[in-house]
Residue frames as qw, qx, qy, qz and C-alpha x, y, z in Angstrom:
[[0.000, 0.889, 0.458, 0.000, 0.00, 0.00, 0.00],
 [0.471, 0.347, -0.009, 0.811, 1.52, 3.46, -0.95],
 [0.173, -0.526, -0.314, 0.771, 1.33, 6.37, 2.13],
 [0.104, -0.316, 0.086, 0.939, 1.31, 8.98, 0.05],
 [0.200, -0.244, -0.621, -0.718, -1.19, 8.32, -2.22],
 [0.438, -0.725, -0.530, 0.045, -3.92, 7.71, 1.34],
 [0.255, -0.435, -0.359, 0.785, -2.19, 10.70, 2.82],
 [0.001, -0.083, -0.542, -0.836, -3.08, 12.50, -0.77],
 [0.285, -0.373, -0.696, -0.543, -6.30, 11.64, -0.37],
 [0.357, -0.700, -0.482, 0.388, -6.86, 12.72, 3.45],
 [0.153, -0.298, -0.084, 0.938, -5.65, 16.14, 2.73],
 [0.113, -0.297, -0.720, -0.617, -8.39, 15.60, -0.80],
 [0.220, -0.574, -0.760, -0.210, -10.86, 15.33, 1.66],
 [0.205, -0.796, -0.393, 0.412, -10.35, 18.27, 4.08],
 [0.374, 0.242, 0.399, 0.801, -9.44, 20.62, 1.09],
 [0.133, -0.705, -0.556, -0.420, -13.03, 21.76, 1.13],
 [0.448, -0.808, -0.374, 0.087, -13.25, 22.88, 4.54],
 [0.585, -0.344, -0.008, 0.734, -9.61, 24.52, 4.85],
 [0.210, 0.331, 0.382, 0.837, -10.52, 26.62, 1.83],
 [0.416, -0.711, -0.475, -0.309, -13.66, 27.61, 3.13],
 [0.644, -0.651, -0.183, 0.357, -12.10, 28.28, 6.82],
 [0.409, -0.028, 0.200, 0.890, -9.41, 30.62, 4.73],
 [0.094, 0.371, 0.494, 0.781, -11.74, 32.67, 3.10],
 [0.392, -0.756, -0.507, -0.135, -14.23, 33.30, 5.96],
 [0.486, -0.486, -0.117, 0.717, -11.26, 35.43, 7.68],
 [0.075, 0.675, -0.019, -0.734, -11.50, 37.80, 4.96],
 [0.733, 0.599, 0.267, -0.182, -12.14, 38.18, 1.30],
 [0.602, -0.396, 0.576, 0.386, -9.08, 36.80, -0.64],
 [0.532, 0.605, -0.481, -0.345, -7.24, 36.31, -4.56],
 [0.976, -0.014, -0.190, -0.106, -7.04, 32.83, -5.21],
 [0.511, 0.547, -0.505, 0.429, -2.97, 33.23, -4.84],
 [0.067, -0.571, 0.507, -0.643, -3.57, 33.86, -1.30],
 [0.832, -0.300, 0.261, -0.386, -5.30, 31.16, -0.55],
 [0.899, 0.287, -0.322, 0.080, -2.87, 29.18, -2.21],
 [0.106, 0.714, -0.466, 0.512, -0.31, 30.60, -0.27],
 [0.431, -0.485, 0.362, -0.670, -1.87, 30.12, 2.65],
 [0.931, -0.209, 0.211, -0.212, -2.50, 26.64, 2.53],
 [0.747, 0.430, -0.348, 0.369, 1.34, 26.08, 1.08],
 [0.061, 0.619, -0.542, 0.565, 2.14, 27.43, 4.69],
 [0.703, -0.318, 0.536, -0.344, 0.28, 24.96, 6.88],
 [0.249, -0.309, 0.889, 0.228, 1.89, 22.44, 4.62],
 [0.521, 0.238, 0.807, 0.143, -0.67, 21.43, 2.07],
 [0.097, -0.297, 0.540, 0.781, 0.45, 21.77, -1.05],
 [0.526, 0.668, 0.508, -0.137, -2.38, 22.65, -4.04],
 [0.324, 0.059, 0.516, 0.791, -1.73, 23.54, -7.72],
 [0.283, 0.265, 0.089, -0.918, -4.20, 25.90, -9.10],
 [0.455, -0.049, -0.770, -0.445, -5.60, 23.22, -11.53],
 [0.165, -0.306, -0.891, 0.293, -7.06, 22.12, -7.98],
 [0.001, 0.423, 0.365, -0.830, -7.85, 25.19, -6.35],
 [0.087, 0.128, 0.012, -0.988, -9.64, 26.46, -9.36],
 [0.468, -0.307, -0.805, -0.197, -12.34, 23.25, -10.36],
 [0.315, -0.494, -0.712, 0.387, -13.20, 23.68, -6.38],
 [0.048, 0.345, 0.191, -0.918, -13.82, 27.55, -6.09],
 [0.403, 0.084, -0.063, -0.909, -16.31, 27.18, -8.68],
 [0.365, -0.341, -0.866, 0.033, -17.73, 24.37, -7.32],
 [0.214, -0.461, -0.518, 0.688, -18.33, 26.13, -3.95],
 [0.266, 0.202, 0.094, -0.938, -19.31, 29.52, -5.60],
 [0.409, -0.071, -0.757, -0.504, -21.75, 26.98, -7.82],
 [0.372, -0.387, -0.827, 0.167, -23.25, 25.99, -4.65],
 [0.456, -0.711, -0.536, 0.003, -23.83, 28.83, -3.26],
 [0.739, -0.395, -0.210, 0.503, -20.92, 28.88, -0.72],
 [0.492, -0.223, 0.111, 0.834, -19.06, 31.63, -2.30],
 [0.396, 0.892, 0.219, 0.016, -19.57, 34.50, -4.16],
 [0.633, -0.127, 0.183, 0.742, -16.45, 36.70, -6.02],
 [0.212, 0.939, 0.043, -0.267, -16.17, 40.28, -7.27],
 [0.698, 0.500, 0.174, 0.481, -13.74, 41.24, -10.14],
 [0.289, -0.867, 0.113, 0.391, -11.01, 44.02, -9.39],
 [0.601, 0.756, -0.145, 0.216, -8.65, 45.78, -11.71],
 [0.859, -0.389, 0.083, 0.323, -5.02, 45.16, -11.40],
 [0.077, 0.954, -0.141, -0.255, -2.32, 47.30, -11.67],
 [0.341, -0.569, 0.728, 0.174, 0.18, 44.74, -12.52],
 [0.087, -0.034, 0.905, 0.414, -1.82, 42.65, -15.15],
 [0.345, -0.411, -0.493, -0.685, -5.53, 41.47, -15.89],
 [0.565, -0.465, -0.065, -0.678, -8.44, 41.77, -13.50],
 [0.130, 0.166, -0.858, 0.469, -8.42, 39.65, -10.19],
 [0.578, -0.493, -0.366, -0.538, -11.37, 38.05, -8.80],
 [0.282, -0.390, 0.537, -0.693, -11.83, 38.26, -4.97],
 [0.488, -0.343, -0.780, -0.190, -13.29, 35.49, -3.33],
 [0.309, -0.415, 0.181, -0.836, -16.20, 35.96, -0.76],
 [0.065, -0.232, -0.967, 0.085, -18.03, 33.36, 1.77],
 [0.422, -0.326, -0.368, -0.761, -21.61, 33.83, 1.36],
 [0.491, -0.387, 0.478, -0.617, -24.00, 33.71, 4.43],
 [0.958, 0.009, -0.116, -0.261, -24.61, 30.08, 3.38],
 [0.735, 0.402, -0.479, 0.265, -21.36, 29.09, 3.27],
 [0.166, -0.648, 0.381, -0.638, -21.21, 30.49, 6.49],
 [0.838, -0.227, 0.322, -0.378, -23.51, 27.73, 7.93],
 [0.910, 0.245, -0.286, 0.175, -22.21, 24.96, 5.64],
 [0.146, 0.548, -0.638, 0.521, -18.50, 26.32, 7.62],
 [0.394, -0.481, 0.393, -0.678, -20.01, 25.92, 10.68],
 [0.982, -0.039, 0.067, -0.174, -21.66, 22.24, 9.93],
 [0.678, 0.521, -0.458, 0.243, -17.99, 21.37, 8.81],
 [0.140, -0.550, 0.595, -0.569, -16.47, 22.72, 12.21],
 [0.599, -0.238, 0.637, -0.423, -18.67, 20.34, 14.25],
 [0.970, 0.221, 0.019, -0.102, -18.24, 17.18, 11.90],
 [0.584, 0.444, -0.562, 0.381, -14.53, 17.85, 11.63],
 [0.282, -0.539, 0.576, -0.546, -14.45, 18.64, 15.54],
 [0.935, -0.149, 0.155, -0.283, -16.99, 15.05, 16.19],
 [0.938, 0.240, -0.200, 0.152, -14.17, 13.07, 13.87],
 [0.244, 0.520, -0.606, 0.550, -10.67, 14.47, 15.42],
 [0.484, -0.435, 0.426, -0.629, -12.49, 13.59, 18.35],
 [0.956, -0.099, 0.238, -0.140, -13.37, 9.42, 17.71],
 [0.630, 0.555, -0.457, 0.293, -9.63, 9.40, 15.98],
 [0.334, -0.652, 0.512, -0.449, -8.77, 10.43, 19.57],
 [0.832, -0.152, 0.097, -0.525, -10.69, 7.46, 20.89],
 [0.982, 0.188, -0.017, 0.012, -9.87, 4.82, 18.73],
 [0.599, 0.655, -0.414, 0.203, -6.43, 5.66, 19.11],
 [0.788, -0.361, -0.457, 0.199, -6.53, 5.44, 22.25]]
């Protein structure tokens, strides 16, 4: 069995929620959220990052505003939307319920 490829796929699965949890601190350029999750150590290519932001804004979750850039083309801002708010919030206490029976079972 190959670690990396099951560690790959645990970071796959809390992707959603980290992105989300980034963006609810303030309204953000996609770079910075890349950034931001290259500093708590999980790495994302934009080919990810950008399939999932318009998932999320497709749900709902998000919303984005276009801004002119002095340095090149236009920048779109990402926003969490009061839904996304709640969806956050169901995340928090499903990720908080599981970190919690990992606990458990580990012992």
């Amino acid at each position: 069995m190959n670690i990396e490829k099951t560690k790959a796929q645990m970071r796959k699965g809390v992707l959603e929620y980290c992105i989300l949890s980034i963006i609810k601190q303030k309204e953000v350029y996609a770079s910075d959220i890349i950034f931001q999750l290259k500093e708590a150590e999980l790495i994302v290519v934009e080919g990810t990052l950008y399939p999932l932001l318009t998932r999320l804004k497709n749900d709902g979750l998000l919303s984005y505003r276009w801004e002119e850039s002095k340095t090149g083309p236009p920048r779109k801002y990402y926003e969490i939307s009061d839904a996304g708010k709640e969806f956050l919030k169901g995340l928090d206490n499903g990720w908080n319920a599981l970190v919690e029976a990992v606990k458990k079972l580990k012992g």
